[in-house]
N, C-alpha and C positions, 0 to 999 in steps of 0.2 A: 858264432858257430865255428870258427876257425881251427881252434883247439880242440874242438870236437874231432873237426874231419881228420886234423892232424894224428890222430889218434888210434887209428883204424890203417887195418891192414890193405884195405882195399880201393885205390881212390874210387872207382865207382858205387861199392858200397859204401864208402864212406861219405861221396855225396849224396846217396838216396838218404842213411839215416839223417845227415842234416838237414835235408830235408823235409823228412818226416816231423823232425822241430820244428819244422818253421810254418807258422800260422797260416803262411799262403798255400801251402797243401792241402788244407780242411776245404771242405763241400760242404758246410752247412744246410741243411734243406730244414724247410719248415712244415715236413710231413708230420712228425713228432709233433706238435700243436695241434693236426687236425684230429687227435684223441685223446682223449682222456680216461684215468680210472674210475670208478662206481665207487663211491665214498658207503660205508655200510655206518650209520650213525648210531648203531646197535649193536657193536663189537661181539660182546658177551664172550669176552677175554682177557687177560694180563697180558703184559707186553711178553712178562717170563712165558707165558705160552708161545710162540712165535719160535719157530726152529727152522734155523734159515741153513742148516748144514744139509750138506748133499754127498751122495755118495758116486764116484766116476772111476773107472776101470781098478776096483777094487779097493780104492783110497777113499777114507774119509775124507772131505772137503768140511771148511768153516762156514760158504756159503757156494753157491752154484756159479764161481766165477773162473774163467779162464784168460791168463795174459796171455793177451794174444803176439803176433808172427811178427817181426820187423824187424830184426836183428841178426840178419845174414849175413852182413858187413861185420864180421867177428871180429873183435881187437884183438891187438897181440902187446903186449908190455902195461902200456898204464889204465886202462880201463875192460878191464873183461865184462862184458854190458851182458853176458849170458849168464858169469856167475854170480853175477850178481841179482841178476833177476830170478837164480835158481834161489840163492839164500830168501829172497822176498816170499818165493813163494809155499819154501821151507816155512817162515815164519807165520807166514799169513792162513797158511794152507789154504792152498788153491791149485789150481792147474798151471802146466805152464808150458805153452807152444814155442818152440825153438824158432828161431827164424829158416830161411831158405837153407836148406844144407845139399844143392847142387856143389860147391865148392870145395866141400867136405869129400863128397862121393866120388866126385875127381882128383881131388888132391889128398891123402890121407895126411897129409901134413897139420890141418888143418882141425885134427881129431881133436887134441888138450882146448880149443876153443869152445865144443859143441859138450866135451865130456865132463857132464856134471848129475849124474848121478849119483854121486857120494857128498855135495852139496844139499842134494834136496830125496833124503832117500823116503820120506814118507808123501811124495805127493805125485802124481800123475806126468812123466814127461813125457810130451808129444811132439815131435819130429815133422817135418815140414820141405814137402819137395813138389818141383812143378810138377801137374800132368804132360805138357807136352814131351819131358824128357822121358818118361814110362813107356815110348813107343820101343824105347832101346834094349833089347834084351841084356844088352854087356848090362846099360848104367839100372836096371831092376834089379840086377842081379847084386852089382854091387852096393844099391841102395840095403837092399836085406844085410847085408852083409854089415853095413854101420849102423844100421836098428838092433841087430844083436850085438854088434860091439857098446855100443853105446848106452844098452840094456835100456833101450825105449820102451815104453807101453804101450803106445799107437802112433799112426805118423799119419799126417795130413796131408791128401794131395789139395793142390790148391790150382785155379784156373785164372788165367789173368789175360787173355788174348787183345785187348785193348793196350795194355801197359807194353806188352811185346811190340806192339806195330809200333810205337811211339819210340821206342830203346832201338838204340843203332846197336844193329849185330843182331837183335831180337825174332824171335821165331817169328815167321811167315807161312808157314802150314800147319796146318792144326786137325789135317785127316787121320782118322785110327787114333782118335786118340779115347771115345768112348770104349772101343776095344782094352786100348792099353789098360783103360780102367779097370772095365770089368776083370782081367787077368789077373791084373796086380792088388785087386778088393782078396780077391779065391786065392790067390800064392803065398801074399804078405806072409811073413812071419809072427805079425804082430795087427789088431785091428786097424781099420781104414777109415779114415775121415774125408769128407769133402768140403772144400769151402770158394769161396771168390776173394779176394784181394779188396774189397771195396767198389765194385759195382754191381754188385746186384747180380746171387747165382739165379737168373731166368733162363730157362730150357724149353724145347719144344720136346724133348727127351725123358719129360719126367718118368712117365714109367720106367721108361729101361733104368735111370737112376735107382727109383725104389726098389728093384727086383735084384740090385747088386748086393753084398751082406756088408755095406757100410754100417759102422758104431754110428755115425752122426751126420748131418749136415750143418754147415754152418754157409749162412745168406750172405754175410759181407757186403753191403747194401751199403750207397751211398749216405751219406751222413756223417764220415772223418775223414780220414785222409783219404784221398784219391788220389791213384799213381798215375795217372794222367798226368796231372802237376806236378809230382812229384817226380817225374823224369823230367818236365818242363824245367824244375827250379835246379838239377842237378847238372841240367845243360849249362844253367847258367842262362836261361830263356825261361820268360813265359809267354814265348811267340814261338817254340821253333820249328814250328812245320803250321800250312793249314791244318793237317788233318791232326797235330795235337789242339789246335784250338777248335775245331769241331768237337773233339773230344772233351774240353773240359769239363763238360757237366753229362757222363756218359753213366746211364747208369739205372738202376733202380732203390726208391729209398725203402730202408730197413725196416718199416713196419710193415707195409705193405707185403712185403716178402715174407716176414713174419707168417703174419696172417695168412697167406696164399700158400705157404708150404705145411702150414700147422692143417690144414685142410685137408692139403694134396694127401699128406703122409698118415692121417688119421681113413681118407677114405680107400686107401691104397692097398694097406698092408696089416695085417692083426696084429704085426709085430713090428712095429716101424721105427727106424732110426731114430737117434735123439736127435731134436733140431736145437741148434745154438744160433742166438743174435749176435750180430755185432755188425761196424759199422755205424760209427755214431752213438752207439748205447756208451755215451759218457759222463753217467750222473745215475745215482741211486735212482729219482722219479722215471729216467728211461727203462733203465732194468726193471723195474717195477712192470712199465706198458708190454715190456718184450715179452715180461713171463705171463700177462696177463691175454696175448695174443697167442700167444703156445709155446714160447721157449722152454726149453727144459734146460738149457744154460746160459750164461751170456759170457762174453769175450771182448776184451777193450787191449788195447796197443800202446797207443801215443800217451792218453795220458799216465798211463804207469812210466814210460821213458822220459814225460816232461818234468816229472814231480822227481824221479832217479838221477836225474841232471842236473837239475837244480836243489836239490838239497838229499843226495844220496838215498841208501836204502829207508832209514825213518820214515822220510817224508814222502815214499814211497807207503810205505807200510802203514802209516796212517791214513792218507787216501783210501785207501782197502778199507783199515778200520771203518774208518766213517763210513764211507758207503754200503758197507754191511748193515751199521747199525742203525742207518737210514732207511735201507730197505727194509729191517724187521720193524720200525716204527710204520712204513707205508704198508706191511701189511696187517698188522693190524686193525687201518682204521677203514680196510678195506673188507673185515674181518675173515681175512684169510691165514690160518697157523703155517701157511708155508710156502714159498715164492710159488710152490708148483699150484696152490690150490688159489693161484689169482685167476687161471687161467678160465676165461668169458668175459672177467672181471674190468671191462673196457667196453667205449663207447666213440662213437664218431661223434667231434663237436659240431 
């Protein structure tokens, strides 16, 4: 991973991304086993019937997939890992969440890294900034400000309070920050997403959540990378505090969440956000479980950056492929024409 880090503008982001490679940052959980899909042995379809294309903030999509956040450590010189990931998902047609652009919104320097909308001008980009920094009127202010520059289509606030206590220098208050929400959901210039980093977005909040005019939530649910670890292996530890090794397995897994918020949001609201999995959803048969729990998207990270690394945008773009064409094979034989109509289509083993 050397070459990697060496490569990147930021030694801190440049240790998080390497270690977002590296295998010891996964949380595997074996929640994903304790369900299965409902096999329909009576299709009474062609596979040509199966339309796995979706439509998201006014773009055609190929399938209902979103690459997700983890590339806020922006390169400068030999690897642009965002425009690259923009070409992918020009190609693939999909979505494609930016990584953290707090760096960005404080340093304008930083614009030609994040600005790739003429890379990927037919497909959905979405922007990516913490909640805690939304308490700041300045940095709202000039968040908006690089959403219109950057001609986003919605930007994702994202919640990571665990990852914070663990990072030196890391926020340690996290009051007014449902305010901040609410504000910045009603001001944006562009729609608001919600999501967790990989542990599990669980609230005692949920109403107030659903009553905000977010486009979507996405659960970020234990089952891939966990930044818990991931600031462990950045330290150069995977000891370096008690309270990170408390933390290592901090969390709630993705199906569960799934299913608990396909719930919340159907009995909540007549109009309710789109919910997006991820967190583990790394494999056609999982996207399958997610949309069969109530996903209306799913979203994956690492492995589109480990197949990007090792053998560029291709082997990038074939991952996609397959997994598309895996998903419209798995709905089929679940006789569903379309990722959305799995949803019941699940069972606890």
């Amino acid at each position: 991973m050397c070459d990697l880090v060496e490569e990147l503008v930021s030694p801190r982001k440049a240790a998080h991304l390497a270690a977002c490679l590296d295998e010891a940052s996964q949380f595997p959980t074996d929640e994903w086993s304790r369900y299965g899909l409902v096999p329909e042995a009576f299709p009474e379809m062609d596979l040509d019937d199966v339309d796995c294309s979706a439509r998201l903030l006014g773009y055609d999509l190929s399938f209902p997939f979103i690459i997700g956040a983890m590339t806020g450590g922006a390169p400068v010189g030999a690897r642009p890992w965002n425009h690259e990931l923009a070409q992918l998902a020009q190609r693939q047609r999909v979505g494609l969440c930016l990584g953290s652009m707090r760096a960005l919104v404080e340093n304008q320097g930083f614009l030609d890294q994040f600005d790739v909308r003429s890379i990927a001008p037919d497909v959905p980009i979405i922007g990516n900034a913490g909640l805690w920094q939304l308490r700041s009127v300045e940095f709202r202010s000039s968040l908006s400000a690089v959403i219109e520059r950057l001609s986003l289509d919605a930007i994702f606030i994202h919640v990571n309070a665990p990852q914070e206590l663990c990072q030196k220098g890391g926020d340690r208050s996290f009051r007014g920050a449902l305010d901040a929400l609410e504000l910045f959901s009603r001001e944006s210039p562009v729609p608001v997403l919600l999501k967790d980093v990989g542990f599990g977005l669980t609230t005692s909040h949920v109403e107030r959540v659903v009553s905000m005019p977010l486009l979507a939530i996405d659960v970020g649910g234990i089952g891939g990378t966990h930044f818990v670890r991931v600031e462990q292996l950045a330290s150069g530890s995977m000891s370096t505090s008690p309270l990170c090794e408390a933390l290592e397995e901090w969390g709630t897994p993705t199906p569960r969440l799934v299913a608990d918020w396909h719930r919340a949001l159907m009995s909540a609201s007549p109009c309710p956000p789109l919910l997006i999995a991820s967190g583990g959803v790394n494999s056609p048969g999982r996207m399958a479980l997610a949309f069969a729990m109530g996903a209306d998207f799913v979203s994956a990270a690492r492995p589109i950056l480990v197949q990007l690394h090792a053998g560029g945008i291709e082997a990038a773009s074939h991952w996609l492929e397959e997994a598309r064409e895996v998903l419209r094979h798995i709905c089929l034989l679940c006789g569903a024409s379309t990722p959305q109509r799995l949803k019941g289509a699940y069972r606890r083993l």
